[in-house]
N, C-alpha and C positions, 0 to 999 in steps of 0.2 A: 233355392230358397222359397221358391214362391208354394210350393208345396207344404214348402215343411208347417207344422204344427204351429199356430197361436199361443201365447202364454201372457198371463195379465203382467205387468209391469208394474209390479205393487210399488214399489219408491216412486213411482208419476201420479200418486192417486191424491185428489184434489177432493176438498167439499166442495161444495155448489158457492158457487160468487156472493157475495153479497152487493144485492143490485137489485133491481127489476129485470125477470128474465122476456126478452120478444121473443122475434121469431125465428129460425133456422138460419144459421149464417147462408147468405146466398151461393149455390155451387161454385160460381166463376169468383169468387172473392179469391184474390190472392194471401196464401199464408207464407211466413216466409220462418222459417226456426231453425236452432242450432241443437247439432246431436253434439254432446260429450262424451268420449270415448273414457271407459275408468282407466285408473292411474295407474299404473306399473308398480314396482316396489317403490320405495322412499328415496327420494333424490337427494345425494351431497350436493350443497353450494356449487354453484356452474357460471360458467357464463350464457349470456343467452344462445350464443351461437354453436358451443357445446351442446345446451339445449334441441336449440332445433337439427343438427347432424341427428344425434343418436334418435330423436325420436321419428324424422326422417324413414328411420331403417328400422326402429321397434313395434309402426301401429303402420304399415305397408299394408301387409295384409289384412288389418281391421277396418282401415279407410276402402279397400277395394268390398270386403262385404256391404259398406255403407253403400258404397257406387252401384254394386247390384240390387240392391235391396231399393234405393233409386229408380232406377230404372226399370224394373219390376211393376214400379207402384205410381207411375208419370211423374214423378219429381224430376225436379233438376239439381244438381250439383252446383251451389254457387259459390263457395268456399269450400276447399280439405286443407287445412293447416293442421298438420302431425303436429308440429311444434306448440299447439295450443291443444291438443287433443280436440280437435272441435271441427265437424261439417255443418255446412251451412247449407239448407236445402231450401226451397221453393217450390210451391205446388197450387193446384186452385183445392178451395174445401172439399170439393167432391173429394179428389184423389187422396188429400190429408185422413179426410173419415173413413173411407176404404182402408187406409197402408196402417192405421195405427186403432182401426176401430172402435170408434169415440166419435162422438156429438158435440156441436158445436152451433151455442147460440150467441145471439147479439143481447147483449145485457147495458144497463145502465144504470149509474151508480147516482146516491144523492145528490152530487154536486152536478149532475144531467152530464159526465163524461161519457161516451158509450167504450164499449171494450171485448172483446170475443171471449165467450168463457166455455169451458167445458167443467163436469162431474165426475168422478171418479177413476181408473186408471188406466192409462194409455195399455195396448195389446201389441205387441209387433212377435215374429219370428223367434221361436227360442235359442238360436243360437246366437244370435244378434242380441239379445237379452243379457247375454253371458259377456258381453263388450263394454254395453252403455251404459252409462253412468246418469245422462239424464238429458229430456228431451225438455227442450225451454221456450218458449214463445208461442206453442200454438195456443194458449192462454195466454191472456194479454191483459190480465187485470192487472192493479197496481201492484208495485212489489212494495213499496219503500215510500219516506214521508221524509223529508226537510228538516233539519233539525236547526236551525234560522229561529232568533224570536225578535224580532223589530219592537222596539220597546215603542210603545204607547206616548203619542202625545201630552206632556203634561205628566207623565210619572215622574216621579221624584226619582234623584239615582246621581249618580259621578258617571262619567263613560271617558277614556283612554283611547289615545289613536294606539294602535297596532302596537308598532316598532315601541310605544310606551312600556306596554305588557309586558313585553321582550325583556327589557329593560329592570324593570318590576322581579324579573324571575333570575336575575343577573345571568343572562346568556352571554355568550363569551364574545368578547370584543377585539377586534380587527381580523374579525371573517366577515364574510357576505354571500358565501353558500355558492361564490363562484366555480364552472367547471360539474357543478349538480345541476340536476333535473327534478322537478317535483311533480307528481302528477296529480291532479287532481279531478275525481269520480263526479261527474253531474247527472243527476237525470231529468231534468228540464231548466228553464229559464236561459239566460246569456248573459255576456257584460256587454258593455259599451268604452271602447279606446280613453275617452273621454275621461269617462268616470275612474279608469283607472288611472290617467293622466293626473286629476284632480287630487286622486285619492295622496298617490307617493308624493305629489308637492308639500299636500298637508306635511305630510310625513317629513320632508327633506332630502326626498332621494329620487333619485333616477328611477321612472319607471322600467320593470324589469321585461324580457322579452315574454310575450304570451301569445299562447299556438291554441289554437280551436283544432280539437281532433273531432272528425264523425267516425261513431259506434253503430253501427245498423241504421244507417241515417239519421241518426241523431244529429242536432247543428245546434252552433249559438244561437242564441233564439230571443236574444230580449223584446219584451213584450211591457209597454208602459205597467199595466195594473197585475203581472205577475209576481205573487210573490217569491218568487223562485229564483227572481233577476237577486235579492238582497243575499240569498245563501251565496249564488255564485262570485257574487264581491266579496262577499264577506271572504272565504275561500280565498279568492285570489292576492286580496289584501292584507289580510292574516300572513300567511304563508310569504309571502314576497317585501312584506314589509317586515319581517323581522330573517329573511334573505336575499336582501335586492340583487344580490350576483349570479344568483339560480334563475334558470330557464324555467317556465310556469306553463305546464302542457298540461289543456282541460281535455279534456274527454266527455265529450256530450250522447248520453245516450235514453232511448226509450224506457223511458220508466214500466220496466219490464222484469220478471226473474231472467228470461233471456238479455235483456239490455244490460243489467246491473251484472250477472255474469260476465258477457263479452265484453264489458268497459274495463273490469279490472282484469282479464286476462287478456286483451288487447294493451295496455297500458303496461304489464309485466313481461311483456315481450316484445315489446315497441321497438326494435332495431334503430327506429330514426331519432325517437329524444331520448329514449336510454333512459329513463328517470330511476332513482337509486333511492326514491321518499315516494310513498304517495297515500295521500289524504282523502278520507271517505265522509260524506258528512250526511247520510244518507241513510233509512234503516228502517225495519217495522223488528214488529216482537216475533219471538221465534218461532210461537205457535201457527204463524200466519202463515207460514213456510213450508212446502212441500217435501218430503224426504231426500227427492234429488236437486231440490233446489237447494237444501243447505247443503248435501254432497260434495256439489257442483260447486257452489262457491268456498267452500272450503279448500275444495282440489287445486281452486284458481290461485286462496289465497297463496297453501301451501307453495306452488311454483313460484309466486311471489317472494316467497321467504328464501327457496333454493337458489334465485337467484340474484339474493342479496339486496334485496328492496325491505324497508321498514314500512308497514303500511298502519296507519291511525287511523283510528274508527271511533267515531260518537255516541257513546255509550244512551244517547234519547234522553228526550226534555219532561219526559209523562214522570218521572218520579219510580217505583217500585213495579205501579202493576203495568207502565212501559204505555198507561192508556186501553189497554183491555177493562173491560167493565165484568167481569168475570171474576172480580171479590179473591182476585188471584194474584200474588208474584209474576214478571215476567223479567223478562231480560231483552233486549236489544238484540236482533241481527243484521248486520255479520261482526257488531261487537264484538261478540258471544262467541265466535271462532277461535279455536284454539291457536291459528295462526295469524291474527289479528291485537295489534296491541290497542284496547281500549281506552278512550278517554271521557271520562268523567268531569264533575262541572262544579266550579266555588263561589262566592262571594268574595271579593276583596274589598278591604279597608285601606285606602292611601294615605300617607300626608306624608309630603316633604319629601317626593320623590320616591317613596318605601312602601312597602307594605305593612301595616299595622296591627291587622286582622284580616283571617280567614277560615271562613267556614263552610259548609256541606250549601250548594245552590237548591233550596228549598223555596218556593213563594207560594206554597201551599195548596194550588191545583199546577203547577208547573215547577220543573227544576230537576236534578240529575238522574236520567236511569242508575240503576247497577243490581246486583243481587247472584243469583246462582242459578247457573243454566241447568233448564231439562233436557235440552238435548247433547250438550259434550260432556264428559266425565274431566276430573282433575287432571289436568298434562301437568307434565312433566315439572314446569316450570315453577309451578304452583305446591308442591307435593311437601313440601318442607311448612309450609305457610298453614296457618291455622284458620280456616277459613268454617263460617256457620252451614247448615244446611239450606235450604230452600225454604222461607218459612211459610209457603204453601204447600207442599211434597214433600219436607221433611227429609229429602236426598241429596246427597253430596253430590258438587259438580263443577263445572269452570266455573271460578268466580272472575264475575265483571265489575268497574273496573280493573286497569292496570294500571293507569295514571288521571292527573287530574289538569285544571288551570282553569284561570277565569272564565267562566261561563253566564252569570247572571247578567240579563239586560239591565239591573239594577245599578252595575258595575264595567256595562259593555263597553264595544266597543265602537270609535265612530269611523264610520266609511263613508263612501260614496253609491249612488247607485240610484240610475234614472236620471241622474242631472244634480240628485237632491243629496244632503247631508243624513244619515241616520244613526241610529245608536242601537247595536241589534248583539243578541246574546244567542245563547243555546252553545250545548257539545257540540253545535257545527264549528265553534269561535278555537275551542279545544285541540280536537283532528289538526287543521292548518298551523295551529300555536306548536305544536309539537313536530311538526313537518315541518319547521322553518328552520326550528332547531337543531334536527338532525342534520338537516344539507350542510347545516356551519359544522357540526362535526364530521360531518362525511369528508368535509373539504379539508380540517385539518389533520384528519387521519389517511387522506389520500386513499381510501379507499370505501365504499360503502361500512355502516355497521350492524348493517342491516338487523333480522331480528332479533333483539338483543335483549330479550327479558330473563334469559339465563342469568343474563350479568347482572341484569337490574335485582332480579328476585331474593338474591342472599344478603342483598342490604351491604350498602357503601358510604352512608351517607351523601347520595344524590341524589336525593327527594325528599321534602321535608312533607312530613305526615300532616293532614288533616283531621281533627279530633273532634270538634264541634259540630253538631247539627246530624241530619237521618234525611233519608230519603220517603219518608211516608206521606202520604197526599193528606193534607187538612181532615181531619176529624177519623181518620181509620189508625190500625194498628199494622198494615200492613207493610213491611219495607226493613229495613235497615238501621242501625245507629251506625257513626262515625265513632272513632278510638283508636288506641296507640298501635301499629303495627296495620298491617294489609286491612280496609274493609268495604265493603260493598256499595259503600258511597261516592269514595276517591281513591279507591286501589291503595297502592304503594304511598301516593300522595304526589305532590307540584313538583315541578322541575327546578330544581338549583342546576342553573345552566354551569358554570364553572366547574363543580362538580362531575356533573354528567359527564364534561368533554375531558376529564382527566380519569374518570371511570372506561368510558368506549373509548376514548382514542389518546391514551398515556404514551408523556414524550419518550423518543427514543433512548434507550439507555446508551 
């Protein structure tokens, strides 16, 4: 190999960071990244340990190329899990910018984070070209942004403990999601015992068991003035208060396109919590995204699906252009994944227990992504559904959302976190609302339902539509309206719990 011929790695080609570029990452800097091996044909539903036998025996020989190729190029070998398609290599910069031929500076972004970047696209060996699917972390800029909105001191609004909202969307009564696992995706911040102790009192339930997992060293990490500590309550609060019987496995990782990768393919193959739900609250737009970085997490999510995990993703709080200032449409990733079920964002109206009103989460520079992807085409799922174009591109494409639920801080929710009380909104409140619900059906169907938008898509009557309101930011024309049947605001529409759980998991005849 070490002979053989270079060839550019066009799916690894990167624009230049946005940042301030210094100077030369220093030789002896430690990189440390993960190779993804591409996917073999399309996987039937498995279990995990079916999973990792056969793959064991199908990427033998492409994991041993990796080891030479390794070794070749002064790497080390720190992980080869067949079962995740993925080696984990370590090397100092010298050795990385020799083995993959690319440059590699120290950058710094406004907010004064530093972070290694490199331009344009990785080179390696072409027969090893013909394997990999996508090389992750020797760039280390952000991947993803928080989708968390801590409402403001002194705004006006209503706010709901958790297990309320639940409640609110009449999810099904005497389960509690026992015998499930939920997992849920962090890329910074932590909780505190405390706070989640506080949180379920409020609530009237037994706090549930919660496991801190590290992804590439990622750790709980609470930090007083982070805001990242409120997503990761929110998350766990959401999700556990409306199924306090589910085991609640975080996964903390480096906010990274390698870290946000290995968190949810670590997490879909976790032998030790098994989780059967897992919840992403986590995301930039899709243009931000590298060829093998959506690859890559697509591949992840898809094995997710094969083995029978429903996974929820927040559809982003920027409204249509996702927060691009590019006078453009965008969409949310890994919303926007074909094997990812999206959640989008509402306003609700209370009184007297009920719901009385709701419409599209608009507050006019904030409030629901959704729209129609540039980069996946219409699946499957969707093909029946009448869905708009892009109304930047003018091309058909996965429409995001697939589902919706309370999302306005104006209507949020209250948790705990830092010591303190707060009332915080965003698609992050979404993702977990809809992961709590599923463990209560996983648990009365006795088996995962995993991803289940085949069944959702032809209409059951288990989602009541949202018709009111657009996703466009204050004063533009860009974005979406809301209306009768599937739209780009709140998908399919909210959750009628009862429903749903006679849809996925109808009693035995």
């Amino acid at each position: 190999m070490a002979t053989q011929s270079y060839v550019a790695f066009t799916p690894s080609h990167r624009e230049a960071p946005v940042g301030r570029r210094g100077s030369s990452v220093p030789d002896d800097e430690p990189v440390e990244f993960s190779i993804y091996l591409k996917p073999l044909d399309p996987e039937a539903r498995q279990s995990r340990e079916e999973m990792a036998t056969r793959r064991r025996r199908d990427y033998a020989a492409e994991i041993a190329q990796i080891r030479d190729f390794a070794a070749q190029n002064g790497l080390t070998v720190v992980e080869a899990e067949a079962a995740r398609r993925r080696v984990r290599l370590r090397g100092s910069a010298s050795a990385v910018r020799a083995a993959f031929k690319t440059e590699l500076h120290q950058y710094q972004s406004a907010d004064g984070a530093t972070f290694r970047g490199r331009t344009g696209a990785l080179s390696m060996p072409g027969d090893m070209a013909g394997i990999v699917e996508a090389v992750l972390g020797i760039d280390t800029r952000q991947a993803a942004q928080r989708r968390a909105i801590v409402r403001q001191a002194g705004q006006a609004g209503a706010s709901y403990l958790p297990n309320a909202v639940g409640k609110f969307y009449g999810f099904p009564t005497g389960l509690t999601g026992a015998g499930q696992s939920i997992a849920l995706i962090e890329l910074g911040g932590g909780f505190l015992p405390a706070d989640t102790k506080a949180a379920f009192s409020a609530m009237g339930l037994t706090p549930p068991s919660v496991i801190a997992v590290s992804v590439d060293g990622g750790k709980n990490a609470p930090t007083p003035d982070d805001g990242a500590n409120a997503e990761v309550a929110l998350d766990i609060q959401v999700a556990g208060g409306n199924a306090p019987g589910a085991k609640i496995a975080v996964y903390f990782a480096p906010n990274t396109d390698a870290g946000f990768v290995d968190a949810i393919s670590q997490a879909a193959m976790d032998m030790t919590h098994k989780p059967s739900v897992m919840s992403i609250s986590w995301g930039g737009p899709e243009s931000t995204w590298s060829a093998q970085g959506l690859s890559a997490m697509t591949s992840a999510l898809q094995d997710a699906a094969s083995l029978g995990l429903s996974v929820f993703v927040a559809a982003g709080d920027n409204l249509a252009t996702d927060g691009v200032s590019d006078g453009k449409a965008h969409v949310d990733f890994p919303a926007s994944s074909p094997y990812a079920i999206g959640a989008g964002g509402t306003r609700i109206t209370v009184a007297d227990g009920a719901i009385t009103a709701e419409v599209v989460w608009n507050e006019g520079t904030s409030g629901t992504g959704g729209g129609i992807s540039a980069a996946y085409p219409v699946p499957v799922f969707q093909e029946g559904v009448r869905l708009p174009v892009n109304v930047s591109g003018g091309k058909a494409g996965r429409g995001v959302p697939d589902v919706a639920g309370n999302a306005d801080p104006a209507s949020g929710y209250v948790i705990h976190v830092n010591g303190a009380v707060e009332v915080v909104g965003g698609t992050s409140a979404v993702a977990p609302l809809w992961a709590g619900l599923t463990a209560l059906i996983n648990q009365s169907a006795g088996a995962p339902v995993g991803f289940f938008l085949e069944k959702l898509y032809p209409g059951h009557g288990a989602v009541r539509e949202i018709t009111s309101g657009n996703n466009k930011p204050k004063g533009s024309h860009i974005g979406y309206n809301a209306g009768p049947g599937w739209n780009a605001c709140t998908g399919l529409g909210v959750p009628t719990g009862e429903a749903l759980l006679a849809l996925l998991a109808p009693p035995a005849v």
